[in-house]
Backbone as a printed PyTorch tensor [residue, N CA C, xyz], in Angstrom:
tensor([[[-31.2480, -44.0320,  41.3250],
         [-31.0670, -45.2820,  40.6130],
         [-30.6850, -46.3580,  41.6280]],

        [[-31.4380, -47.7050,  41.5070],
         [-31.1200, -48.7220,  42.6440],
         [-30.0560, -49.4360,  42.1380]],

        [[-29.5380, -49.2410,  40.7850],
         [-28.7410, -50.0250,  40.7260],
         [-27.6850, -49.3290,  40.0280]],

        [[-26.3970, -49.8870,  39.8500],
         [-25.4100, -49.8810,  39.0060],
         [-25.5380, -49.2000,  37.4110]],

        [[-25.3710, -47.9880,  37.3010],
         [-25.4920, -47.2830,  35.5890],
         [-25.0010, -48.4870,  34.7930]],

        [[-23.7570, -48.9400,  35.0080],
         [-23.0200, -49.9130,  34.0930],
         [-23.7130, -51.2870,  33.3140]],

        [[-24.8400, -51.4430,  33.9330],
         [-25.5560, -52.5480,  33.7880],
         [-26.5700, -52.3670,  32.8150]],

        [[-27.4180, -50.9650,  32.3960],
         [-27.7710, -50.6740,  31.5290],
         [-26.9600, -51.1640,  29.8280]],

        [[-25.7560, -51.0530,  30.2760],
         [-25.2410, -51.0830,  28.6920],
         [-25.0640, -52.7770,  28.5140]],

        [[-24.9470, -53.4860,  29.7720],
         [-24.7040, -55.1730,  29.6180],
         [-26.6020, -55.6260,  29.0070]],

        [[-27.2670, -55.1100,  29.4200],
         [-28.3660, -55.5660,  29.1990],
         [-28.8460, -54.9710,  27.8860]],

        [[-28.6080, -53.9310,  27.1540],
         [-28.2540, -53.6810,  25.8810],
         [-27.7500, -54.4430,  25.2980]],

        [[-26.9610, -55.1010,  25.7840],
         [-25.9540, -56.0530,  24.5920],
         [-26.5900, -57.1030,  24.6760]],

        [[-26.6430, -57.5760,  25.8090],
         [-27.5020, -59.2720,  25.8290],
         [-28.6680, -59.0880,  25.2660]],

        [[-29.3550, -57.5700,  24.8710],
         [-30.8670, -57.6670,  24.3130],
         [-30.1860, -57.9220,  22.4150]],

        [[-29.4490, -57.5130,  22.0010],
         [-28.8380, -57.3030,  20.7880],
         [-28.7600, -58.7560,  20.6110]],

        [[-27.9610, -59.1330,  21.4030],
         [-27.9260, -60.6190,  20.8440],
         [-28.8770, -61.4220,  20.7740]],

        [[-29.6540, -61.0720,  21.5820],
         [-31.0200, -61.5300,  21.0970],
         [-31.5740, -61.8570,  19.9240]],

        [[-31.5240, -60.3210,  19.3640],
         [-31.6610, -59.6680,  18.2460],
         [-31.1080, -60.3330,  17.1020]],

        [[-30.0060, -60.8580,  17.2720],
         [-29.0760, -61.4570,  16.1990],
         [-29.2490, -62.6560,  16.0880]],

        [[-29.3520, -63.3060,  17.0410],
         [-30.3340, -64.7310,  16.9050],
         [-31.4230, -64.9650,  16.2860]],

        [[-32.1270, -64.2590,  16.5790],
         [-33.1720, -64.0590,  15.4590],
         [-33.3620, -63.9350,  13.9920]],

        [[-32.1130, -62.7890,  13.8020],
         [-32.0120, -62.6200,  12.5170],
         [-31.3290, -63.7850,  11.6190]],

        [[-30.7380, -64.4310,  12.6540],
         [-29.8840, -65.9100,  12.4130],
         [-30.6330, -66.6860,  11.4720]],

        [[-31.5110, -66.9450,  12.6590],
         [-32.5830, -68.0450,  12.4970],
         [-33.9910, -68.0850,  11.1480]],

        [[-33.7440, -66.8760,  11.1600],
         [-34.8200, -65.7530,  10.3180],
         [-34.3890, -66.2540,   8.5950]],

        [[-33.0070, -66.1930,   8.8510],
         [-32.1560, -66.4340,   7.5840],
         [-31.8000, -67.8410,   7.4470]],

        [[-31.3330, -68.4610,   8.5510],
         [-30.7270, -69.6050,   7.9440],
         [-31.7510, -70.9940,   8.0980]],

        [[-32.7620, -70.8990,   7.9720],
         [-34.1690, -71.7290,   8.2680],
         [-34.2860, -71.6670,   6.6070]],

        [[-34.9660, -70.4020,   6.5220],
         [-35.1680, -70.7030,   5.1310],
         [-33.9390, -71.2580,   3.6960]],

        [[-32.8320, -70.6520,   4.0840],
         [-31.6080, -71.4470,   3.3510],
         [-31.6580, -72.8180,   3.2540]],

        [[-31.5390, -72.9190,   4.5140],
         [-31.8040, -74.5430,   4.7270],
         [-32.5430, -75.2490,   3.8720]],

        [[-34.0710, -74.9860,   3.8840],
         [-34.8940, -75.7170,   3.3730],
         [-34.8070, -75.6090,   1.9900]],

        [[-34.1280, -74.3690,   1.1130],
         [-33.9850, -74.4560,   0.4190],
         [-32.7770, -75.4290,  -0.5870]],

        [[-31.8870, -75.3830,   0.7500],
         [-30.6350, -76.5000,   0.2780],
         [-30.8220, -77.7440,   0.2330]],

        [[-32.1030, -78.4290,   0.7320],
         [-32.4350, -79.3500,   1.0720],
         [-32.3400, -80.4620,   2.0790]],

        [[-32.0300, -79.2820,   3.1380],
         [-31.8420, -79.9030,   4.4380],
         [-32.6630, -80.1200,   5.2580]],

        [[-33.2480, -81.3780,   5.8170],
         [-34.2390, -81.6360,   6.3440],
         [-33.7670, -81.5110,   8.2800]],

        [[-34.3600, -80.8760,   8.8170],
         [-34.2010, -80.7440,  10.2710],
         [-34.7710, -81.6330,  11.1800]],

        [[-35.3410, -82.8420,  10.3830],
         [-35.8290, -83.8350,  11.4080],
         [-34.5930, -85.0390,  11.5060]],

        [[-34.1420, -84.4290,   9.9860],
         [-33.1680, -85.8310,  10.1220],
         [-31.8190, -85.0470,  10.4170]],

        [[-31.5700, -84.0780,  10.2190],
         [-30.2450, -83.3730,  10.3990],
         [-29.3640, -83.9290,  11.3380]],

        [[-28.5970, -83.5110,  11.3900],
         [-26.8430, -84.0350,  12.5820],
         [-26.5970, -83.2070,  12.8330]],

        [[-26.3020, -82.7330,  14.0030],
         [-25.1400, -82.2050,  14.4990],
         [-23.5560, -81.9990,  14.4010]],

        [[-23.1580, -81.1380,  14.3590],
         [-21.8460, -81.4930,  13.7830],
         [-20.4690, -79.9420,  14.6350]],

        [[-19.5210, -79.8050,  14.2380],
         [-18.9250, -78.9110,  14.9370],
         [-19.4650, -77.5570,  14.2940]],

        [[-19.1850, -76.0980,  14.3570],
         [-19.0930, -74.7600,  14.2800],
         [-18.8340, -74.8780,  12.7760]],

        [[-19.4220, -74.1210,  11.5410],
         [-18.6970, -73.8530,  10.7270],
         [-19.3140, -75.0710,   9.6110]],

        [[-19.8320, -76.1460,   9.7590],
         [-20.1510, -77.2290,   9.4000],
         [-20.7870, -76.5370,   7.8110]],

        [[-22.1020, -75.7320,   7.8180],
         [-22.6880, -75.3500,   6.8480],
         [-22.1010, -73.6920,   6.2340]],

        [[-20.6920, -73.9220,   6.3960],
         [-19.9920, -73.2260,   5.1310],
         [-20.0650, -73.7910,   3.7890]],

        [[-19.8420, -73.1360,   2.8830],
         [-19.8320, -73.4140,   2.2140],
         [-21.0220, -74.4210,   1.2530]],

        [[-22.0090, -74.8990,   2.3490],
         [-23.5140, -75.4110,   1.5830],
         [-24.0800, -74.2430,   1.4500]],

        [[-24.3550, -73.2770,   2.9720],
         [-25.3090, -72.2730,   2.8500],
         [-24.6290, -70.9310,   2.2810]],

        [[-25.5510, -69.9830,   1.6150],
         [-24.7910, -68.8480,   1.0520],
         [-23.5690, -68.0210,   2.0370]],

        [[-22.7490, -67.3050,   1.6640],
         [-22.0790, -66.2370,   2.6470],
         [-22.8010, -65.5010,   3.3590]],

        [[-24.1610, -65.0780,   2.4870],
         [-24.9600, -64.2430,   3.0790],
         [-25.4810, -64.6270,   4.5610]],

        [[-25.9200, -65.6680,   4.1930],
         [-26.7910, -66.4430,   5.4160],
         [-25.2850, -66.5420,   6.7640]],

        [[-24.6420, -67.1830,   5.9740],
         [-23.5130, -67.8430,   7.3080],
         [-23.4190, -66.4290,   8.0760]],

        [[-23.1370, -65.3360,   7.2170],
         [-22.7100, -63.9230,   8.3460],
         [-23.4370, -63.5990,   9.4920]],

        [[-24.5120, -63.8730,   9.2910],
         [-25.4130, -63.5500,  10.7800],
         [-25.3130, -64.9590,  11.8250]],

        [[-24.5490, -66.0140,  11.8970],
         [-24.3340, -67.0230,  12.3640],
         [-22.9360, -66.5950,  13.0620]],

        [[-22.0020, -66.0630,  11.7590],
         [-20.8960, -65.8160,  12.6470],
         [-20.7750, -64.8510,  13.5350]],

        [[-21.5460, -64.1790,  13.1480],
         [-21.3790, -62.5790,  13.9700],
         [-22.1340, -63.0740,  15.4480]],

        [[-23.2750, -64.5750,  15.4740],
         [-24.1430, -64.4790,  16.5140],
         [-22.8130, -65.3990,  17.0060]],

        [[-21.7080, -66.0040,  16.9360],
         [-20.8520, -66.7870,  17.6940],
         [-19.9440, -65.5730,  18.0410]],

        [[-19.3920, -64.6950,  17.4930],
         [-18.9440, -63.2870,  17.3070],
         [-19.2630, -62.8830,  19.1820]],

        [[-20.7310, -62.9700,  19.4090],
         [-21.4810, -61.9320,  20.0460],
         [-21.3480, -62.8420,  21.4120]],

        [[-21.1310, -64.4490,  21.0810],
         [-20.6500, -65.1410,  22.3970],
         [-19.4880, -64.9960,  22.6400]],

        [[-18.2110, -64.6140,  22.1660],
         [-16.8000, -64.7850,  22.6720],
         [-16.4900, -63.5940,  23.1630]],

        [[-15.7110, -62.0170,  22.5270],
         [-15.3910, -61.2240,  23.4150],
         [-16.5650, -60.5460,  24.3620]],

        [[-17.8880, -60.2690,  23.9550],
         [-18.3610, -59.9350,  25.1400],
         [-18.9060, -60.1370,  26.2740]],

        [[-17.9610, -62.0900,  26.5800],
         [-18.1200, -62.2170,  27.6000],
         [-17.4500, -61.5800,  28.0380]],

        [[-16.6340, -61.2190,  28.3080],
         [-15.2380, -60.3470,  28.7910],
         [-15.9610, -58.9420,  29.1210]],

        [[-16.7810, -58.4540,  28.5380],
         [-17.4190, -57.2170,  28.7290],
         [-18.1130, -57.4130,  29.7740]],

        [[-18.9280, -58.6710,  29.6180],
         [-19.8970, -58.5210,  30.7090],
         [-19.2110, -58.9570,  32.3710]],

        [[-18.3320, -59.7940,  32.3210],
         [-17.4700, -59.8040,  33.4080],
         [-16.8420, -58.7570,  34.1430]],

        [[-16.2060, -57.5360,  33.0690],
         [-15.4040, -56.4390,  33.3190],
         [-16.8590, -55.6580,  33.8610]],

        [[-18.1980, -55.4700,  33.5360],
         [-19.0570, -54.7970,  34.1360],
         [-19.2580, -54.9650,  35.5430]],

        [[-19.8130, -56.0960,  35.0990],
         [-20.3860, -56.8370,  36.7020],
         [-19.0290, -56.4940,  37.9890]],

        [[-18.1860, -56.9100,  37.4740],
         [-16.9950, -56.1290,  38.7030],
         [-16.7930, -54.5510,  39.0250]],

        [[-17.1370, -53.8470,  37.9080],
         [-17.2270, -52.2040,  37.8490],
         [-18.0550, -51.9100,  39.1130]],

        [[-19.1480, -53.0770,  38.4250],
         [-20.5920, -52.3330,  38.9470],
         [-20.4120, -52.9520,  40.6410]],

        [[-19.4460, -54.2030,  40.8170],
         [-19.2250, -54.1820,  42.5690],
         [-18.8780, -53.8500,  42.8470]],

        [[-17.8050, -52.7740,  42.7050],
         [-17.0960, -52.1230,  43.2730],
         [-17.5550, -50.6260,  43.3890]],

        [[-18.6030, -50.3820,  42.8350],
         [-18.7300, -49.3240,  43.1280],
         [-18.3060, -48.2120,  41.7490]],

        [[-18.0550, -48.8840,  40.7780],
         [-17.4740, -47.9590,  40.1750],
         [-18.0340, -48.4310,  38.1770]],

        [[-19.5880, -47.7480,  38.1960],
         [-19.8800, -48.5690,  37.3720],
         [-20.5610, -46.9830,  36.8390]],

        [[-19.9750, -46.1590,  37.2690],
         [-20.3350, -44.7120,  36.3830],
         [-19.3650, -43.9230,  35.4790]],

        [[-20.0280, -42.6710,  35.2840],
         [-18.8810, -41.9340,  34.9030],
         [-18.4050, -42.5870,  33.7740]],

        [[-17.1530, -42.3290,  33.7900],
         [-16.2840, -42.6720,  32.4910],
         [-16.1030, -44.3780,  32.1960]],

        [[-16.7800, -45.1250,  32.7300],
         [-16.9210, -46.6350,  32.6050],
         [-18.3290, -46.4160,  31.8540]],

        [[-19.1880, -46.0380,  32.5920],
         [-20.6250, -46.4810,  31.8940],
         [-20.2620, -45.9770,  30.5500]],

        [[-19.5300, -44.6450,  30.4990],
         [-19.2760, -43.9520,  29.1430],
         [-18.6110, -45.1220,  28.2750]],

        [[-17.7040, -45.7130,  28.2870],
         [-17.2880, -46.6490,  27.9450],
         [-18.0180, -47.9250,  27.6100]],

        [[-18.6900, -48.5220,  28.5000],
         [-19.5720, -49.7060,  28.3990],
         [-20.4400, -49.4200,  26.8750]],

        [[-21.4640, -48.0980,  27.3900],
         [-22.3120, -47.5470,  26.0360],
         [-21.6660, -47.8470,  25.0630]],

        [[-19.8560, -47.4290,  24.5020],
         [-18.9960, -47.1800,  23.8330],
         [-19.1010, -48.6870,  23.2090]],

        [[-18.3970, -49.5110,  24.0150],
         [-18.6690, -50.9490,  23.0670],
         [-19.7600, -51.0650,  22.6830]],

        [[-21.2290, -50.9980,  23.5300],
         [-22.0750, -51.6820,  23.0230],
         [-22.3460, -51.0210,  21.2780]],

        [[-22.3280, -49.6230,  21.1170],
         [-22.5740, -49.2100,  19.9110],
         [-21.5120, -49.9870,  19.1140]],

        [[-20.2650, -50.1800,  19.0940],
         [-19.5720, -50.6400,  18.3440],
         [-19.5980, -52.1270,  18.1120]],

        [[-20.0190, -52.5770,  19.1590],
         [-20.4780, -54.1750,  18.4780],
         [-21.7460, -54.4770,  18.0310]],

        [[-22.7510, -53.6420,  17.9670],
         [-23.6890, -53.2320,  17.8060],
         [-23.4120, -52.7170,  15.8650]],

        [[-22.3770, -52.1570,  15.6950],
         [-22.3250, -51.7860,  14.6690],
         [-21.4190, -52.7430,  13.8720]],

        [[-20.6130, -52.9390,  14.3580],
         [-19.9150, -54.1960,  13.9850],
         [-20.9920, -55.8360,  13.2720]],

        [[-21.8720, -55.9800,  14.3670],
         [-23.0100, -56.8830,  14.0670],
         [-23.7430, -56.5860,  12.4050]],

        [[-24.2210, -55.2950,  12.2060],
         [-24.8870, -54.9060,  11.4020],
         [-23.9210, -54.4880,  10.0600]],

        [[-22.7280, -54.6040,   9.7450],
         [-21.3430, -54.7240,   8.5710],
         [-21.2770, -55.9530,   8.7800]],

        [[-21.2430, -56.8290,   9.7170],
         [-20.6420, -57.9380,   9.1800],
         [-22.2820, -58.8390,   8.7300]],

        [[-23.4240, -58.4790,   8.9490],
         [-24.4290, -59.3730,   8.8580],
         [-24.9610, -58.9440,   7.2720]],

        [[-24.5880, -57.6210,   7.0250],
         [-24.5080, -56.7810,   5.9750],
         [-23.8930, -57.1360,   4.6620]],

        [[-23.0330, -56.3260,   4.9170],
         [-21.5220, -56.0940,   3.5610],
         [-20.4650, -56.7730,   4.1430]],

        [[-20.3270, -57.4630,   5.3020],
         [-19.0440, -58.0580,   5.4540],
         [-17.8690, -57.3810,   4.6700]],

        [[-17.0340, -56.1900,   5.2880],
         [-16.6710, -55.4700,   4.8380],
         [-15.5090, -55.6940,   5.3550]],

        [[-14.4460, -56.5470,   5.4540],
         [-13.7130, -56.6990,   6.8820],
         [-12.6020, -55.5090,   7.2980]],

        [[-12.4590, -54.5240,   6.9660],
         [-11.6770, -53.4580,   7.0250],
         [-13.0400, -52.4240,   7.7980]],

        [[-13.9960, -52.5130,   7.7430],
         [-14.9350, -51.4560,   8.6300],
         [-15.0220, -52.5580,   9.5000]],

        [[-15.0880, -53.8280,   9.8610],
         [-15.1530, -54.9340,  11.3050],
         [-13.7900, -54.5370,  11.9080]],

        [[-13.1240, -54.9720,  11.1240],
         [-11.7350, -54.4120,  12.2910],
         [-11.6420, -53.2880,  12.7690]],

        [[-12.2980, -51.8960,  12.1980],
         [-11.9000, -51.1230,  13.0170],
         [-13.1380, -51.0810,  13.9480]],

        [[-14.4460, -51.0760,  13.5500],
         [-15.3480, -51.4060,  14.6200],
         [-14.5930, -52.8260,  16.0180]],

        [[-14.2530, -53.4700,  15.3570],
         [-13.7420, -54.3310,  16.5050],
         [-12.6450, -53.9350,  17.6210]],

        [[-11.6780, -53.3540,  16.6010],
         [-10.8270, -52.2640,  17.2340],
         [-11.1160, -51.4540,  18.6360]],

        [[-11.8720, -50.3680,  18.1340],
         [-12.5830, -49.4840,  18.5340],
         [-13.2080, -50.1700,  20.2380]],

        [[-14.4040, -51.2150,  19.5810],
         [-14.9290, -51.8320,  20.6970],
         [-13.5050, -52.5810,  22.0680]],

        [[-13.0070, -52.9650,  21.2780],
         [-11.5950, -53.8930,  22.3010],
         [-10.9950, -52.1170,  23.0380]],

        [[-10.8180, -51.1640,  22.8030],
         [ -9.9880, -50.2540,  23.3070],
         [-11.2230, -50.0260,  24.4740]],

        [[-12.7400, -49.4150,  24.1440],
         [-13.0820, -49.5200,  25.1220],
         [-13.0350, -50.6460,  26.4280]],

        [[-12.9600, -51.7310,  26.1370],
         [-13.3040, -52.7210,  26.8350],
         [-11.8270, -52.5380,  27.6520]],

        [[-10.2880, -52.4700,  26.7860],
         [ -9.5360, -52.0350,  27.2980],
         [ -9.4920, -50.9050,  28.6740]],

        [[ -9.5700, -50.2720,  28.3100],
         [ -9.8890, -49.0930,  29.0900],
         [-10.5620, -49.4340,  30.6210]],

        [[-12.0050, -50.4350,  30.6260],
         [-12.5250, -50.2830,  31.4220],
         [-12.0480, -51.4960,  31.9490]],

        [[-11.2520, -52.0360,  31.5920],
         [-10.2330, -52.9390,  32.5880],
         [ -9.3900, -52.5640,  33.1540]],

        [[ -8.4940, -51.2740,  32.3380],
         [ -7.2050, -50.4720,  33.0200],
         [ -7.8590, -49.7170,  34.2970]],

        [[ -9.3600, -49.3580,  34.0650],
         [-10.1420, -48.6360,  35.5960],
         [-10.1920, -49.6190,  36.5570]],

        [[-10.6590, -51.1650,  35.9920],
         [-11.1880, -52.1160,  37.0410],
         [ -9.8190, -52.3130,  38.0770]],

        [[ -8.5460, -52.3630,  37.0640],
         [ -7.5570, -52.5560,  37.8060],
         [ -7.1360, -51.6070,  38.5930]],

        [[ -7.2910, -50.5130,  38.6380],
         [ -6.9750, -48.9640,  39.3900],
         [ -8.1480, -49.6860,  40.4920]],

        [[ -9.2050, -49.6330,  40.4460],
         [-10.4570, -50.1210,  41.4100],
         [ -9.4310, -50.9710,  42.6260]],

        [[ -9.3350, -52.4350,  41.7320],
         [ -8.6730, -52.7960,  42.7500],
         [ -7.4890, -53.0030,  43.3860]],

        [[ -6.5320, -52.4170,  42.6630],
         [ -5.1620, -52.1570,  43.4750],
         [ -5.4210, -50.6680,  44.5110]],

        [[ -6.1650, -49.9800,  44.2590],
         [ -6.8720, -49.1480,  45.3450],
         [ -7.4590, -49.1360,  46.6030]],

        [[ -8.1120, -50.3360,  46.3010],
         [ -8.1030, -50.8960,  47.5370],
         [ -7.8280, -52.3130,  48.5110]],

        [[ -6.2670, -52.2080,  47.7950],
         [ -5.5620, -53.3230,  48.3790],
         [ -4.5480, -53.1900,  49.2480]]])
């Protein structure tokens, strides 16, 4: 392998979000037009703006795609350092995989059933890994300091 195992699971996730954008867009296009919102004339406005016009249904795959920008930047940061140091196998990559399924699953309850007692512990779950492979990053580098 020429590169870093750990990077497999970052590029998993950034493909997901992909994924969720899509399904975003997939959904809240047609809401729209149905609410009678015209996109030539539309505004801009802050986060959150089309609560409460557009269904719950629709908004969930919006939040989950803002969801998918905040903690795993943190993931992908904690990789990319794994993976410089040398230490982007083993029980990290095990880990990395670990979030991605759980936000991965997390994505698909909250875009779903918005269930918020199965998100928290999926969220849970995902934060301990991510935990974890920070408590390694930090062993990494007080190791070699």
């Amino acid at each position: 392998m020429d590169y870093s195992p750990i990077l497999a699971p970052v590029v998993a996730l950034v493909a997901w979000s992909i994924v969720v954008m899509f399904w975003m867009v997939a959904t809240r296009l047609p809401a729209m037009k149905r609410k009678g919102i015209d996109l030539k004339t539309a505004r801009g406005g802050r986060p959150g703006v089309l609560d409460g016009v557009l269904d719950e249904e629709v908004q969930w795959k919006a939040h989950n795609y803002i969801h998918l920008m905040e903690q795993p930047t943190l993931f992908y940061a904690i990789c990319l350092a794994l993976a410089l140091m040398g230490a982007g196998g083993g029980l990290n990559e095990a880990l990395a995989w670990a979030y991605v399924v759980f936000r991965v699953a997390h994505s698909i309850v909250q875009g779903t059933v918005n269930i918020i007692r199965y998100r928290f512990l999926l969220f849970l779950l995902a934060s301990l890994a991510l935990i974890g492979m920070t408590g390694s990053a930090i062993v990494e580098v007080l190791a070699r300091w």
